[in-house]
C-alpha positions in Angstrom: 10.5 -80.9 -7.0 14.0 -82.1 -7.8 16.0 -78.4 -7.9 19.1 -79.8 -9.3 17.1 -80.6 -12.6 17.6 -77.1 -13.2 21.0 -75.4 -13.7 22.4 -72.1 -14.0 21.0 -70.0 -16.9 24.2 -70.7 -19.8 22.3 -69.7 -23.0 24.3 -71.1 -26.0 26.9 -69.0 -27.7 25.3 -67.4 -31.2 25.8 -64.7 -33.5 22.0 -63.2 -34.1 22.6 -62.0 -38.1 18.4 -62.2 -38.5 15.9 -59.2 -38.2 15.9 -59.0 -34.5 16.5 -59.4 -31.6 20.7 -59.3 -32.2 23.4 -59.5 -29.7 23.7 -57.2 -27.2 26.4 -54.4 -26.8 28.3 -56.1 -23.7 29.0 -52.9 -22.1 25.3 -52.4 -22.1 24.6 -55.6 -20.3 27.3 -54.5 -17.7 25.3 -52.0 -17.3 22.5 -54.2 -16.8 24.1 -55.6 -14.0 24.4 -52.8 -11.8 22.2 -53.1 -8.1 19.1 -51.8 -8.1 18.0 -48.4 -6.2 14.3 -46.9 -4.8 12.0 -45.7 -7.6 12.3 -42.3 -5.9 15.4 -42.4 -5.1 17.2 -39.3 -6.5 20.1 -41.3 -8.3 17.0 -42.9 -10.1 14.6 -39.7 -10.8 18.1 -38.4 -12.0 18.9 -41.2 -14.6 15.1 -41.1 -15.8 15.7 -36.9 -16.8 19.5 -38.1 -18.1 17.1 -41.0 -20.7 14.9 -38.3 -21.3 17.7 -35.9 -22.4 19.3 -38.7 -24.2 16.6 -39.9 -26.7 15.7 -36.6 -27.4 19.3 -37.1 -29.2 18.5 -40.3 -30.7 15.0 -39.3 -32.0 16.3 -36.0 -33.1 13.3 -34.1 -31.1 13.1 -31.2 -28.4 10.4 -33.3 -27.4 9.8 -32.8 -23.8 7.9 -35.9 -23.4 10.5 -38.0 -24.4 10.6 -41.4 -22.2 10.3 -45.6 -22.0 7.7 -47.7 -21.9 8.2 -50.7 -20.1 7.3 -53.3 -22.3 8.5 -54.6 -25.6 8.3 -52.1 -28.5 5.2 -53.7 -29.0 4.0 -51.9 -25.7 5.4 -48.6 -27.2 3.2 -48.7 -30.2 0.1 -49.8 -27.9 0.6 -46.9 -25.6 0.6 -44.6 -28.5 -2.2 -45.5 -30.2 -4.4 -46.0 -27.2 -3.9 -42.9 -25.4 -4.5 -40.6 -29.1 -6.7 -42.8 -30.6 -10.6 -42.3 -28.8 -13.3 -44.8 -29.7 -14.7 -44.2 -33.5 -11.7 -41.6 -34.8 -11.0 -42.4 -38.1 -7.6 -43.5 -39.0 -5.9 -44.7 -42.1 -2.8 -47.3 -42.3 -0.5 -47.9 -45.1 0.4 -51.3 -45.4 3.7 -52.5 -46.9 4.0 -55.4 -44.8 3.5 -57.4 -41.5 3.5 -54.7 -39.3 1.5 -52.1 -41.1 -1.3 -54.7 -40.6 -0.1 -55.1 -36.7 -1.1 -51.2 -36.6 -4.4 -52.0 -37.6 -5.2 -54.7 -35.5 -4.1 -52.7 -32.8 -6.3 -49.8 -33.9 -8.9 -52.1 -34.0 -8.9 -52.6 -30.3 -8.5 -48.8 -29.8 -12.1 -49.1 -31.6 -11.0 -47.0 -34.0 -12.6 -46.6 -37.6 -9.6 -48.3 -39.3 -8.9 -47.9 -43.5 -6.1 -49.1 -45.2 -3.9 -48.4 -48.4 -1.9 -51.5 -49.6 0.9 -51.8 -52.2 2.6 -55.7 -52.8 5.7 -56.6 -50.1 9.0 -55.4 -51.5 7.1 -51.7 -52.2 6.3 -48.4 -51.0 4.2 -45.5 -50.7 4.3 -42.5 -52.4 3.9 -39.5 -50.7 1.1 -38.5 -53.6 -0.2 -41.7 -52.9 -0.6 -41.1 -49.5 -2.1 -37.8 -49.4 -4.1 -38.6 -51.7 -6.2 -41.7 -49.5 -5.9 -38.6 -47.1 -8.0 -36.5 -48.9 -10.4 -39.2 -49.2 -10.6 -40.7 -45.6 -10.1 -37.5 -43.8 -8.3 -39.4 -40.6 -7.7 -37.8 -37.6 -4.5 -40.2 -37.4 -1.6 -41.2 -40.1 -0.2 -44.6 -38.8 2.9 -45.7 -40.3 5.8 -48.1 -40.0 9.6 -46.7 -40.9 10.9 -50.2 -41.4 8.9 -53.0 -41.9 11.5 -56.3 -41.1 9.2 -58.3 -43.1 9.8 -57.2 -46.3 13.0 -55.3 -45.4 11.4 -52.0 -47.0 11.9 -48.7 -45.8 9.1 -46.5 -45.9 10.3 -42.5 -47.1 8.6 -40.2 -44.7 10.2 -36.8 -45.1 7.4 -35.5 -47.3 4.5 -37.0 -45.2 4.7 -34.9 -41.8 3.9 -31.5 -44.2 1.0 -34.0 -45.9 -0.5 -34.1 -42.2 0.0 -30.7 -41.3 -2.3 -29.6 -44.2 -4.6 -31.6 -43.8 -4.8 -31.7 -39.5 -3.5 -34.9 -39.3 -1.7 -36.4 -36.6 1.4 -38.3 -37.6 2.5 -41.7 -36.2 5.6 -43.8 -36.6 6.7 -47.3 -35.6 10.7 -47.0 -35.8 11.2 -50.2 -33.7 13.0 -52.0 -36.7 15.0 -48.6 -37.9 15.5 -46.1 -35.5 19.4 -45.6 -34.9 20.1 -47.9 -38.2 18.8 -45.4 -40.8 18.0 -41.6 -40.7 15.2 -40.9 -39.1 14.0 -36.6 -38.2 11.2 -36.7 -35.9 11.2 -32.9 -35.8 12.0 -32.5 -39.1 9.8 -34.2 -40.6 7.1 -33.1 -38.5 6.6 -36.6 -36.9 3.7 -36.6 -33.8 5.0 -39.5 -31.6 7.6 -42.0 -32.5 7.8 -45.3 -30.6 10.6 -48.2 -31.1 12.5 -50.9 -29.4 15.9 -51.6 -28.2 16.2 -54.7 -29.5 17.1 -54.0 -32.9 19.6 -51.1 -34.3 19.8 -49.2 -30.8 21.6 -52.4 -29.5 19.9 -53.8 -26.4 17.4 -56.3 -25.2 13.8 -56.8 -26.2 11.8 -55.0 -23.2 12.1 -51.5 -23.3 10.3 -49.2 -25.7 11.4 -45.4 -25.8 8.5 -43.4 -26.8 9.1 -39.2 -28.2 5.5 -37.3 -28.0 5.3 -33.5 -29.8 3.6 -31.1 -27.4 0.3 -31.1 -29.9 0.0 -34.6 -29.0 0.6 -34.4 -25.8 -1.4 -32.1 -25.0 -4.8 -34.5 -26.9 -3.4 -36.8 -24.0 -3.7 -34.6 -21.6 -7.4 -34.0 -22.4 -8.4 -37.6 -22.0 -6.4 -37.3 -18.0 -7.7 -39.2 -15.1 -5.4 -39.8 -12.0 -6.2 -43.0 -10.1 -8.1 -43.1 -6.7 -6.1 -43.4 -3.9 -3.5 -41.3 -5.2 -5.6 -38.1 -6.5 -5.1 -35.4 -4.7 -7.8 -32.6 -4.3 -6.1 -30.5 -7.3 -6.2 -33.1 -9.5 -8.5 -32.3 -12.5 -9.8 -34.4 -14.9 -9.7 -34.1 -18.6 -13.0 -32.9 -20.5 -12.4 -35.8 -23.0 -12.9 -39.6 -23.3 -10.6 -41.2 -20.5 -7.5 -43.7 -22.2 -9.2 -47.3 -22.0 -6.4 -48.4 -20.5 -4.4 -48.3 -17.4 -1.2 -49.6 -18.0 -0.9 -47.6 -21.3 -2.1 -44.6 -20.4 0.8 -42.5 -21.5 -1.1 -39.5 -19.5 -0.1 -41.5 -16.4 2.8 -42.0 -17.6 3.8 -38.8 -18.0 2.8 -38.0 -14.7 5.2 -40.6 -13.3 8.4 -39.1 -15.7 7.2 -35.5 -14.9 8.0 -33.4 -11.7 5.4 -34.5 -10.4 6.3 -38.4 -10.2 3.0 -39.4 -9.7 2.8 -43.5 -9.2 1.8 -44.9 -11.7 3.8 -48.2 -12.0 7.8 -49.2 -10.5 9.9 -48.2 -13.3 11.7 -51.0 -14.5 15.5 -50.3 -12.8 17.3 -53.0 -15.2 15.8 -51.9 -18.4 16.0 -48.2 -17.7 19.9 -48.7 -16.9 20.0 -50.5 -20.0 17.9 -47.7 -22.0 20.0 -45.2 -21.0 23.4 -47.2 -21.7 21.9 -48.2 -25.7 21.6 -43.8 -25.9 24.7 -43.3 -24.6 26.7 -45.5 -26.5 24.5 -44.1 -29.9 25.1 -40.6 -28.8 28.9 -41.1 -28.1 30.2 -42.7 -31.4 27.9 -40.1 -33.2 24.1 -40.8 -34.4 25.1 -40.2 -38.1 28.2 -42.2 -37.9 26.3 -44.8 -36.4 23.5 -44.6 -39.4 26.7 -44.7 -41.5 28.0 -48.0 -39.9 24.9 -49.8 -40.4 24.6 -48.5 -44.1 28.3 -49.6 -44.8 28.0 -53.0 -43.4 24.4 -53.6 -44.6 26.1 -52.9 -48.3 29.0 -54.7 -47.8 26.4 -57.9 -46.8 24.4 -57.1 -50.4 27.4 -57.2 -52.2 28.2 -60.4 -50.7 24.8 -61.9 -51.4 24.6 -60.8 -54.8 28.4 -62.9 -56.4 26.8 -65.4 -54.4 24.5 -65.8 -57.1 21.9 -65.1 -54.6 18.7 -62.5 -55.5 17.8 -60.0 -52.9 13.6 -59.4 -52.5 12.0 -56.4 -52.9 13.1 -53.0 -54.3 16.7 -52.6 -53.5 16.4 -47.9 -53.2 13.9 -48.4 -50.4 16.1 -51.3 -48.7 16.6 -50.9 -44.6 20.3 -50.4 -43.8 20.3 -52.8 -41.5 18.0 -55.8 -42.8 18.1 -57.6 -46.5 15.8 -59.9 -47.6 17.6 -63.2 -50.0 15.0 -65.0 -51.8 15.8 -68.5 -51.0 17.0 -70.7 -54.4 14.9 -72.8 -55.9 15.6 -76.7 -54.6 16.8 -75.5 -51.5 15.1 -75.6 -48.6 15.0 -72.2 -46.5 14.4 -74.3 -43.4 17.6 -76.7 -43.6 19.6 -74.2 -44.2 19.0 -72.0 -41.5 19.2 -75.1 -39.0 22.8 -75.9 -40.1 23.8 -72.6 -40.0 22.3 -72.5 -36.3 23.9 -75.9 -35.3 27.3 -76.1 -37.3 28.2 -72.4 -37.2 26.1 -71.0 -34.5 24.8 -68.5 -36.5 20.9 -67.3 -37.0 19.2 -65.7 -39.4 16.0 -65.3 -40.5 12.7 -66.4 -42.4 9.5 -64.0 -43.0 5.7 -64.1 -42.7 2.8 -64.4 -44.7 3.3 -64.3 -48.6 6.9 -64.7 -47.8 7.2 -67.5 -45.3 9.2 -70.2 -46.7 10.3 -67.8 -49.9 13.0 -65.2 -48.4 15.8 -65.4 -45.6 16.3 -61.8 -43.8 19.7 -61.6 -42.6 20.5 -58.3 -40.5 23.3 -55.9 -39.5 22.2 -54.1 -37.2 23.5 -52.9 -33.5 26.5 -54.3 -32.0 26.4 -57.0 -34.7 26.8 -54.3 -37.7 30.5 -55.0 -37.8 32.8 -56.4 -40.5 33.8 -59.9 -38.9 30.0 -60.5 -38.8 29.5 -59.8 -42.0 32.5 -62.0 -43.1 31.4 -65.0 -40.8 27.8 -64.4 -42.1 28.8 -65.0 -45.7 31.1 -67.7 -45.6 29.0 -69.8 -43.4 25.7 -69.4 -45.9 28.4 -69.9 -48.9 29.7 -73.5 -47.0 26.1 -74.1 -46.1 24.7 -74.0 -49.7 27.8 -75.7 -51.2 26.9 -78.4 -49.1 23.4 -78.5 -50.1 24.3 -78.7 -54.1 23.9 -74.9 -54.2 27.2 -74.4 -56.6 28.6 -70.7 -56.1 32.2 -69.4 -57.3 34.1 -70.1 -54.1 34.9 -66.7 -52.5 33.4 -64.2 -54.8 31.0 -63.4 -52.0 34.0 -62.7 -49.5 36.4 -61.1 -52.2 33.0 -58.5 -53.4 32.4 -57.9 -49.3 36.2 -56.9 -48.9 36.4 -55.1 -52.1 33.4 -52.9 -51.0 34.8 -51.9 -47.5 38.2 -51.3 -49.3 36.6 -48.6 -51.7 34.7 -47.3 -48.7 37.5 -46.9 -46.6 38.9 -44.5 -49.6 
């Protein structure tokens, strides 16, 4: 092998403005950095109790079992659903987009008894529509996605925890795409685990997936236990139900592990947890509802900006995520080209979309450390210069002028 083929890691400079992941808060990768220490070393056990104590802020839970997964937020989700969901229960799924159908394909290898409610991308449920496929299916699970990044729709939820609770329903939510960018009350709203990702509003990197259980929950967990040979102990007692068919995701391990006890069960991840920690701080410190605020003031200014472009935004506009907007690509122009010369001549990405949408809308995001006013700014005039290049004629500067008329009445 010829080593020299392979330099340093120098990742080209670019301003992330798609769905996810964006650029990271720098002084959360400075955390990052830091040297590692032992897995039971008491500066370690101690920063696992300070993420716990800090998510419980950014979930808005007195959760006690409140901690990471280590894995992308697509681990967090996987965790959830196969330590509550036992072979055959019956759960039901509305779908508003590409990750309402990830749910059920991930059910589906819980082996669960999986049923669906479906409105077209760019909608939402109802809460009357909701309860009333409850009535029908009688789940023993509600699976739902907050913010679906494929249609840019967020899904209201405030109404749907009391749904479950009359009806003994357990109440799931995938928050990787909102949580931190848009409000959010998992004990509010009654909510029975929450799982998201740092690599979208909470500011971090992709690999790290904080997880908030409610003790009714927890404790269905705790009735599927089993504690690994090798490590069991005489006074270790199994659970009475089916064990979690799974190891890695066994959030009853897991627990274990972030509990007094700190029963092995895997070597925390040092990096990721230092980062964790930092993306809660940093949430926590400028103030979770000014934070929400931040990403609802830039994500405006951005629509604004879009719109005297002569652009039109997908879907309905009162259920839009703070932080992601989906811009249905103009008709002669293709989505594709424009994307790559924003990438290569401005160093700036955004996004396409799945499915139905593929090829039809651009998501362009605001979200994290990149909801901020000089990315917006950049963001716009680049796509303007872009499409101006590519015979897409648009009244040079409206865009800008309507983005800095909106933060000037804001500021007021």
């Amino acid at each position: 092998m010829d080593i020299t083929q392979f330099s340093q890691i120098n990742p080209p400079s670019r301003l992330l403005m798609g769905p996810g992941p964006i650029n990271a808060d720098p002084r959360m990768l400075r955390a990052m950095s830091a040297q590692l220490v032992g897995q039971y070393d008491p500066a370690m056990t101690g920063m696992m109790n300070e993420v716990m104590a800090l998510y419980r802020g950014v979930f808005r839970t007195q959760n006690r079992w409140t901690m990471l997964v280590d894995g992308t937020s697509r681990a967090g989700i996987e965790a959830v659903l196969v330590s509550a969901i036992r072979p055959g229960d019956r759960v039901l799924v509305p779908v508003f987009g590409r990750f309402g159908h990830l749910l059920c394909e991930i059910a589906r290898r819980c082996r669960a008894e999986v049923h669906t409610i479906e409105v077209p991308w760019g909608e939402v449920f109802t809460p009357d529509a909701v309860e009333e496929a409850i009535k029908k299916v009688r789940p023993r699970l509600l699976l739902t996605v907050q913010g679906d990044t494929s249609t840019t729709m967020l899904q209201p939820l405030a109404e749907l925890g009391e749904i479950c609770r009359r009806h003994d329903v357990l109440f799931y939510c995938d928050a990787t795409a909102s949580l931190a960018g848009n409000v959010l009350e998992t004990d509010a709203w009654g909510l029975d685990a929450v799982s998201a990702g740092l690599q979208k509003c909470l500011g971090g990197p992709s690999g790290t997936a904080p997880v908030t259980l409610s003790d009714k929950l927890a404790e269905t967990i705790r009735q599927r236990k089993r504690v690994e040979a090798g490590i069991r102990t005489a006074a270790h007692r199994d659970g009475d139900d089916e064990m979690i068919w799974s190891n890695y995701f066994d959030l009853g391990m897991i627990m274990d592990y972030w509990g007094p006890e700190r029963l092995n069960h895997h070597t925390e991840a040092t990096s990721a947890l230092y980062g964790a920690r930092e993306c809660a701080r940093l949430i926590l410190q400028e103030g979770l509802d000014a934070g929400i605020a931040r990403h609802k003031l830039h994500g405006e200014a951005m629509l604004t900006g879009i719109q005297h472009m002569g652009l039109e935004t997908f879907g309905d506009l009162r259920h839009k995520m703070n932080n992601v907007l989906g811009v249905v690509i103009p008709s002669g122009i293709h989505g594709d080209r424009v994307r790559q010369l924003m990438l290569d001549d401005f160093g700036i990405e955004i996004g396409t979309s799945f499915g139905p949408l593929h090829g039809k809308v651009w998501r362009i995001g605001t979200m994290g450390y990149n909801a901020r006013k000089d990315c917006v700014m950049q963001t716009l005039s680049a796509l303007e210069a872009v499409l101006n290049h590519l015979g897409f004629r648009t009244v040079q500067g409206a865009a800008l002028q309507a983005a800095w008329d909106h933060y000037r009445r804001e500021a007021h």
